[in-house]
C-alpha positions as CSV (number, residue, x, y, z in Angstrom):
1,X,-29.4,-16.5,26.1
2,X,-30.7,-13.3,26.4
3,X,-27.2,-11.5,25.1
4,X,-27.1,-14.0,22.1
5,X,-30.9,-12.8,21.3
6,X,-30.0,-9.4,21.6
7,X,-26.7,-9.4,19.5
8,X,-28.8,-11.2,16.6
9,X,-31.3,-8.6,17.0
10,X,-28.7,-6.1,16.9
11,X,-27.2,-7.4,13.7
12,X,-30.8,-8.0,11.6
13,X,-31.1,-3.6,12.7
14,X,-28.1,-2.9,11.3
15,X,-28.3,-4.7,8.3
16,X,-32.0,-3.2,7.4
17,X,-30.5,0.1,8.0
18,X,-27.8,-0.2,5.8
19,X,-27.1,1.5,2.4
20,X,-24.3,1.7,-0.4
21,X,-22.2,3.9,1.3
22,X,-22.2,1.3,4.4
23,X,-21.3,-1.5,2.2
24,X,-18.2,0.5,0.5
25,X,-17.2,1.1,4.1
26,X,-16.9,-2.0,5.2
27,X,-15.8,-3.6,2.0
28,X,-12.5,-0.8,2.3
29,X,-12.5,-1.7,6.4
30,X,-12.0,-5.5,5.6
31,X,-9.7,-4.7,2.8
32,X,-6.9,-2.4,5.0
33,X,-7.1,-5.1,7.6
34,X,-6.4,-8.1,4.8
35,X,-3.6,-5.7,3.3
36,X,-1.6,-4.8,6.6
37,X,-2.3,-8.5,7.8
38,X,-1.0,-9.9,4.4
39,X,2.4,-7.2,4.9
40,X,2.9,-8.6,8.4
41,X,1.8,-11.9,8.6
42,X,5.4,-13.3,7.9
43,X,7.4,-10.9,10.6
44,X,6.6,-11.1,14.4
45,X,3.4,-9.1,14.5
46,X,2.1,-11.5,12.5
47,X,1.7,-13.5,15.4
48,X,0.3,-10.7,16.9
49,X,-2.5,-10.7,15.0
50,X,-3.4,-14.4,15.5
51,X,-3.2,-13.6,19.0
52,X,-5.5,-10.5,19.3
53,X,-8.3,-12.6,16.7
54,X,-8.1,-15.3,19.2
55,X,-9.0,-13.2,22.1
56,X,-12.0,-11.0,20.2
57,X,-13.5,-14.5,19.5
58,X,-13.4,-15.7,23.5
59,X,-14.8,-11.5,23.9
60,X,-17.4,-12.5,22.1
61,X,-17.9,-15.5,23.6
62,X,-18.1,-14.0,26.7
63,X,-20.7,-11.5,25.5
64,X,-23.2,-14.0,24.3
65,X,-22.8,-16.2,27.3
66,X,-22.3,-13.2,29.8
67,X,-18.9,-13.8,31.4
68,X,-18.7,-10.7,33.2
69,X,-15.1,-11.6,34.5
70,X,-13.2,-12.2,31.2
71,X,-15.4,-9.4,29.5
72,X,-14.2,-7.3,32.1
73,X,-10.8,-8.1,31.7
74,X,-10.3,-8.0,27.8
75,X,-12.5,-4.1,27.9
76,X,-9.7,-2.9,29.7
77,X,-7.0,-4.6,28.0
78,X,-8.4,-3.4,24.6
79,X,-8.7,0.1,25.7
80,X,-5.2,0.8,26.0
81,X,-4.0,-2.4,23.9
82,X,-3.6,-0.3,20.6
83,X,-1.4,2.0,21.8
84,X,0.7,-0.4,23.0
85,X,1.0,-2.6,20.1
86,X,2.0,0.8,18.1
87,X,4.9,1.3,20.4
88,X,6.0,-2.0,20.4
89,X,5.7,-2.8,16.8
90,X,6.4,0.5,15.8
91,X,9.3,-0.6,13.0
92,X,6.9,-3.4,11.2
93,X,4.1,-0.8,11.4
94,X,6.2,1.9,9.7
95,X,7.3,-0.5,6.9
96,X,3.8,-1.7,5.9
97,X,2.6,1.9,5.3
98,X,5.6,2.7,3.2
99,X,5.0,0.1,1.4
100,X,1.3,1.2,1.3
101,X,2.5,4.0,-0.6
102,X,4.5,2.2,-2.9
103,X,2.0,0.0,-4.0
104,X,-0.5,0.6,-6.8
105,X,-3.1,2.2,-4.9
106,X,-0.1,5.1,-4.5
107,X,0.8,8.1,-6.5
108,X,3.4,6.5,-7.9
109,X,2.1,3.6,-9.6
110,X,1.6,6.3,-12.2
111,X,5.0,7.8,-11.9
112,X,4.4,11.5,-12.0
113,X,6.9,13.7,-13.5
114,X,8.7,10.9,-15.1
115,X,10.5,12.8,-18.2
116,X,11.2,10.6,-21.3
117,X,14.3,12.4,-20.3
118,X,15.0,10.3,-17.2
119,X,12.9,6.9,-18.6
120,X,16.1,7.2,-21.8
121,X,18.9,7.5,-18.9
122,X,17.7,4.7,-17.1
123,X,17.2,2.3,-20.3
124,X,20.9,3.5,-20.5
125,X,21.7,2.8,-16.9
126,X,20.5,-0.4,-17.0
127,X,22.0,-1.7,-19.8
128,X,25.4,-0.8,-18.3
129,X,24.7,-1.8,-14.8
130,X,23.5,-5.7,-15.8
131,X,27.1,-5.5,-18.2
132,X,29.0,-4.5,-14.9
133,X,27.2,-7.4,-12.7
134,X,27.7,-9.9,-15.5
135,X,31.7,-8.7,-15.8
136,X,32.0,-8.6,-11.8
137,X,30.0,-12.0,-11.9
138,X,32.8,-13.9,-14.1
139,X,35.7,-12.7,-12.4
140,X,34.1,-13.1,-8.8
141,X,34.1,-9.1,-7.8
142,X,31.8,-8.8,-4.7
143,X,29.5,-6.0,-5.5
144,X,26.3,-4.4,-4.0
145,X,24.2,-2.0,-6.1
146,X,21.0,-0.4,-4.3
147,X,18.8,1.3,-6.6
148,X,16.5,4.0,-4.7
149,X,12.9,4.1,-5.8
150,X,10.7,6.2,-3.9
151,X,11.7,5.7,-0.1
152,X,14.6,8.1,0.0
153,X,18.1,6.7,1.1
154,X,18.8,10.1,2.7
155,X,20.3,8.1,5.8
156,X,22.7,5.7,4.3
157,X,23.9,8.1,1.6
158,X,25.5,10.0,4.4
159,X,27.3,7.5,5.9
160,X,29.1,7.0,1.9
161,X,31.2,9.4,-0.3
162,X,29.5,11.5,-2.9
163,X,30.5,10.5,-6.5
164,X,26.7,11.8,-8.2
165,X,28.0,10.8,-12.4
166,X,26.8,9.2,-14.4
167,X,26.7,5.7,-14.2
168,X,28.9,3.1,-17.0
169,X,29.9,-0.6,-16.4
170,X,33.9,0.4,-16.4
171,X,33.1,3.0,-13.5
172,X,31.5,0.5,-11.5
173,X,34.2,-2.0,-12.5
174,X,36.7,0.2,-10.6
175,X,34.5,1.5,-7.4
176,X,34.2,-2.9,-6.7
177,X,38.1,-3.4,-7.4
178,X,39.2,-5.6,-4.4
179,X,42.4,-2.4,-3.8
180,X,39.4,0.3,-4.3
181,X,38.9,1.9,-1.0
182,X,35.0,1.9,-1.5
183,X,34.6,-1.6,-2.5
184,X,33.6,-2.7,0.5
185,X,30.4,-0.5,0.7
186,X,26.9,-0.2,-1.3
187,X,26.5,2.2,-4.2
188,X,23.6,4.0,-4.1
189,X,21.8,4.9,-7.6
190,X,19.2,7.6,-7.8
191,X,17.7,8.9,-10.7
192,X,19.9,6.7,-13.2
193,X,23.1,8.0,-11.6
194,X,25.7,6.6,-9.0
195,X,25.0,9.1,-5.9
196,X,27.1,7.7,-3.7
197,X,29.6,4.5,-2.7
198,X,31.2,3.3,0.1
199,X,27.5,3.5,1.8
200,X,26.4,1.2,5.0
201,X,23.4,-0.9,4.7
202,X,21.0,-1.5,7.9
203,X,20.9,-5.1,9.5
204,X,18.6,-7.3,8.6
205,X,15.6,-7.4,11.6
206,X,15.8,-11.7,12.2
207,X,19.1,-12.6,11.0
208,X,18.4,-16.0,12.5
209,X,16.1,-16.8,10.1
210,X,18.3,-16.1,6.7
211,X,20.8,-18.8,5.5
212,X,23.9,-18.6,7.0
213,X,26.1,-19.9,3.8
214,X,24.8,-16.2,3.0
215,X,27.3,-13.7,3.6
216,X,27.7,-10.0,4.8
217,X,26.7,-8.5,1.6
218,X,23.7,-10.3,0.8
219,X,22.4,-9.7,5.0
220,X,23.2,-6.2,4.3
221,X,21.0,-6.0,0.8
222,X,18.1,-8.4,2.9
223,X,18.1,-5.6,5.7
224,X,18.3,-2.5,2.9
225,X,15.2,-4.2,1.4
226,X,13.0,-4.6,4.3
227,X,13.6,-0.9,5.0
228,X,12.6,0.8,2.3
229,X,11.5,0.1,-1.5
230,X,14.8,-0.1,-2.9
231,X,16.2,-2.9,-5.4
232,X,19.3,-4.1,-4.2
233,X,21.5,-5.8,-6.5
234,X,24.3,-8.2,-4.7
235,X,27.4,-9.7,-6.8
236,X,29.2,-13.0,-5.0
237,X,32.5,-12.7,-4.0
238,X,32.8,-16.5,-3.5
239,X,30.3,-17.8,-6.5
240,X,29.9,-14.5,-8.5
241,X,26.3,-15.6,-8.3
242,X,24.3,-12.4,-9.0
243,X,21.2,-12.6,-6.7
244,X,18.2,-9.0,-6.5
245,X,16.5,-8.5,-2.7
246,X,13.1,-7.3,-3.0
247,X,10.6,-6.7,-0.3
248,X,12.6,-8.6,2.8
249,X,13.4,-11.5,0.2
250,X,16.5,-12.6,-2.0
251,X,16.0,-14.1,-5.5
252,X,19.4,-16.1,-6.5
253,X,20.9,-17.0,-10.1
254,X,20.2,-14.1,-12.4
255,X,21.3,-14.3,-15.9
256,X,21.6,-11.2,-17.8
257,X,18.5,-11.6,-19.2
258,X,16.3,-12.6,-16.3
259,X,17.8,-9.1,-14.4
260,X,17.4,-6.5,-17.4
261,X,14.3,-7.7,-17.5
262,X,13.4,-7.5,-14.1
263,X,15.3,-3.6,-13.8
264,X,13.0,-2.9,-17.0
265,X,10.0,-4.0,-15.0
266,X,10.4,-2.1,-12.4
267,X,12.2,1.2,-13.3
268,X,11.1,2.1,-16.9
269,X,7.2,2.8,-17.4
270,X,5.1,0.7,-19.2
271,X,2.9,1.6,-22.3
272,X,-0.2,1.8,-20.0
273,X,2.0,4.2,-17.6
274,X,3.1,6.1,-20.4
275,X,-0.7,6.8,-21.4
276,X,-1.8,7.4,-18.1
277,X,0.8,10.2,-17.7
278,X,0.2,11.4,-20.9
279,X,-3.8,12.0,-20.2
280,X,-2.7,13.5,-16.6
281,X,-0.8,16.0,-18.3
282,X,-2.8,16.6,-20.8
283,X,-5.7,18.0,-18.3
284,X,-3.4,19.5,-16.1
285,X,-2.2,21.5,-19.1
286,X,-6.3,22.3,-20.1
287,X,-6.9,23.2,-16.3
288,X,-4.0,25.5,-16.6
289,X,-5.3,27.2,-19.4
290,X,-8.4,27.2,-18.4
291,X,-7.3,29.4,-15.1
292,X,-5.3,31.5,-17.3
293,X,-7.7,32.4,-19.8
């Protein structure tokens, strides 16, 4: 019992000898853990993590009651563990710190350098692009719009043919038409313009576990989704249901409504946005001054 008295003793000294600064460290520690376990828990690393608090609980088990064997054993499996979880689950690692970047904490929850210019061209945008899904909707036109946000689509855009205009519901009407010979691909929209069609999506990761009435389109917006922060916009060609993949997810049944609103949400700047920016720029513009003067 001697390890168990010294690991209290151990914690009751740290804790006197702790300050603010400590308390902020920990309380960002525990919060970069809950975030990257939250982003993974539902894809095989998930698991993984289960797994490795499992065996720091029998660690410390065998601390306190001072099995030397499996102490042993876990010191030397822990020491080169890490690196080999990064290699091995390199791709969901990658994904949860681009999507650390996309979140609110990032840069871009307050879209810097976002001209009313470009916030008016995609309120135009989307107005014809939810048209275009409605009109491809009721006559059962298979379409699959991706919308780039900040993860750039540098890879699939080469893969597709170069169109970069501007983007109206009658254009995409004719790049979907069954005889077109891009309407097989993804269109790819970036900065409120169609970049580029005829483009190849990535795979989902577990195809076993999405719905197999689903077909190749709605895989192929599922794998562009997990892959990047992209909003991927998926017409029916057997239901014309109009269905958006988010995140790794697919949301069915849009009405026009329900997806301007979402494509509003996410793509044109709040009020709160718009003031933040507004302030930014406004001491940017003083500090440049200021230097100047």
């Amino acid at each position: 019992m001697s390890a168990l008295h010294e690991f209290w003793e151990g914690i009751v000294s740290v804790v006197r000898t702790m300050g603010p600064w400590d308390l902020l460290d920990i309380a960002l520690l525990s919060y970069i853990i809950y975030y990257f376990y939250k982003l993974l828990r539902e894809t095989r690393a998930g698991q993984l993590f289960k797994g490795i608090a499992f065996l720091l609980i029998v660690y410390a088990f065998g601390k306190i009651v001072e099995l030397k064997a499996i102490t042993y054993l876990l010191e030397r499996l822990f020491s080169f563990g890490l690196l080999a979880i990064l290699i091995v689950f390199q791709p969901e690692v990658r994904r949860a710190v681009e999507k650390l970047g996309h979140s609110r904490l990032g840069l871009s929850a307050l879209r810097l350098g976002y001209s009313d210019d470009l916030q008016e061209r995609w309120r135009s945008a989307i107005e014809e692009i939810c048209d275009a899904c409605v009109e491809l909707s009721a006559g059962c036109v298979g379409a699959l719009i991706v919308i780039e946000q900040q993860t750039r689509l540098g890879e699939q855009i080469e893969n597709g043919t170069i169109i970069n205009a501007d983007i109206s519901a009658m254009l995409l009407g004719n790049l979907f038409f069954k005889n077109s010979p891009l309407h097989d691909g993804a269109i790819i929209v970036r900065d409120a313009k169609i970049h580029a069609a005829g483009c190849q999506l990535p795979k989902p990761q577990n195809e076993k576990v999405i719905n197999k009435k689903l077909g190749s389109r709605h895989r192929a917006a599922i794998g562009m989704s997990e892959n990047s922060d992209a909003i991927i916009l998926v017409v029916s060609e057997e239901t014309g249901q109009i269905s958006v993949a988010e995140n790794g997810s697919l949301t069915r049944n849009f009405t026009r409504e329900k997806l301007q609103s979402l494509l509003t949400d996410r793509l044109v700047p709040d009020t709160g946005d718009k003031k933040r920016l507004f302030r930014f720029r406004n001491r940017k513009e003083a500090q440049h001054e200021e230097d100047h003067s």
